[in-house]
C-alpha positions in Angstrom: 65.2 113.5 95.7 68.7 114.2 95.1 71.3 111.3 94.0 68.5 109.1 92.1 70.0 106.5 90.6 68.1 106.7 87.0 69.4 110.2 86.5 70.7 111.5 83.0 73.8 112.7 84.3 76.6 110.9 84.1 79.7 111.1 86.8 83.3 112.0 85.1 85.3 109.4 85.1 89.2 109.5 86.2 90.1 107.4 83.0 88.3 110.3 81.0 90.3 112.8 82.7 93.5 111.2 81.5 94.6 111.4 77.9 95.8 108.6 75.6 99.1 109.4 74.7 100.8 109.0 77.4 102.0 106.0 77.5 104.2 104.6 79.8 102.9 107.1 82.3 100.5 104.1 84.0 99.6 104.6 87.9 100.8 101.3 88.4 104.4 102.1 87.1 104.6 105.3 89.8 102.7 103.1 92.4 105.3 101.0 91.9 108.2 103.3 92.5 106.3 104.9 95.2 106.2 101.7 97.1 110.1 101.1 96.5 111.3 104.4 98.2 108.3 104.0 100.7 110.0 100.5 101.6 113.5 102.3 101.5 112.8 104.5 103.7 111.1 103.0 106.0 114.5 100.6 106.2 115.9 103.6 106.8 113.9 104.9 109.7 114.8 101.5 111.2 118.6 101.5 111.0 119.1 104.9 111.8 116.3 104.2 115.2 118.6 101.1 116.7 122.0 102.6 115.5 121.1 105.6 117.7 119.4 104.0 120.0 122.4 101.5 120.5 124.7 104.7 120.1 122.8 106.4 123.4 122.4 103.7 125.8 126.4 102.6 125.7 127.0 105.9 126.3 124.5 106.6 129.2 125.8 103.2 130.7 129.5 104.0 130.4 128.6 107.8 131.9 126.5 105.8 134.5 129.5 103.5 135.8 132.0 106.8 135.1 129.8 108.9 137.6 129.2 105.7 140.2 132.9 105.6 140.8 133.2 109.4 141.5 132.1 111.3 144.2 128.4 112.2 142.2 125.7 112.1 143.7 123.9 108.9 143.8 120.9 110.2 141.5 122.9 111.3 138.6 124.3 107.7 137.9 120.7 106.3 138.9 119.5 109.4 136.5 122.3 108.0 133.4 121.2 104.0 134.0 117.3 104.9 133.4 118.1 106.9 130.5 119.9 104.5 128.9 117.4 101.9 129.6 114.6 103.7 128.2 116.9 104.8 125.1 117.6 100.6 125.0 113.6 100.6 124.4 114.0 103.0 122.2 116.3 100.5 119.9 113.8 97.6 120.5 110.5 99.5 119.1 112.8 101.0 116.1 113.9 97.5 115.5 109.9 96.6 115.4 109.2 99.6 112.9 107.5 101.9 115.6 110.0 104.8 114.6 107.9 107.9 115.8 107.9 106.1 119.1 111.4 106.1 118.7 112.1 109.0 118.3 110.5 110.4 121.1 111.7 107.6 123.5 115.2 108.7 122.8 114.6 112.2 122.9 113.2 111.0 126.1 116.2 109.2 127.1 118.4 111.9 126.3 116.7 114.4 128.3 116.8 112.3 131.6 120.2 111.6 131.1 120.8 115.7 131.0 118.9 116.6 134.3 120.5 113.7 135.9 123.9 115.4 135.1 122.2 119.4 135.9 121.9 117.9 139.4 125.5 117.2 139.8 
């Protein structure tokens, strides 16, 4: 039988692994710091998902009204409004910390906006 608990072997331990002197070097003190940027960053990720997420949908709106009073057709302001509104949901799940959705939401965004203008 393999893994028997009254074996004579005994399993390394991590704290075994580590030496003495080096103090000051404690996993909690770089867990610590870890967490800190991990929270920085992640404030980050948030700010710069509504700021261009904000950024994107008042332009997509202002290109929307700017193409409704020209002579566009009517699917490339239709094609600017429904990119700027998904680009607006873009901002709301940055603001709720869902960054990768984000992302892609405004990549998204941005890309609808662009056909709607290739079919001018």
């Amino acid at each position: 039988m393999r893994g028997r608990a009254d074996s004579d072997i005994e399993p390394e331990t991590a704290e075994a692994a580590v030496p003495e002197d080096r103090a000051g070097d404690h996993p909690e003190d770089s867990d610590h710091a870890e967490g800190e940027d991990y929270v920085e960053d992640a404030r980050r990720a948030r700010w710069t998902a509504i700021g261009t997420g904000a950024l994107l949908s008042l332009a997509g709106l202002a290109a929307a009204l700017l193409r409704l009073t020209g002579s566009a057709p009517a699917l490339v302001p239709a094609a600017y409004a429904f990119g700027a509104a998904v680009c607006v949901l873009a901002t709301v799940l940055g603001h709720r910390g869902r960054t990768r959705w984000a992302l892609w939401l405004l990549i998204t965004g941005t890309m609808i906006m662009a056909l709607g203008d290739q079919s001018d």
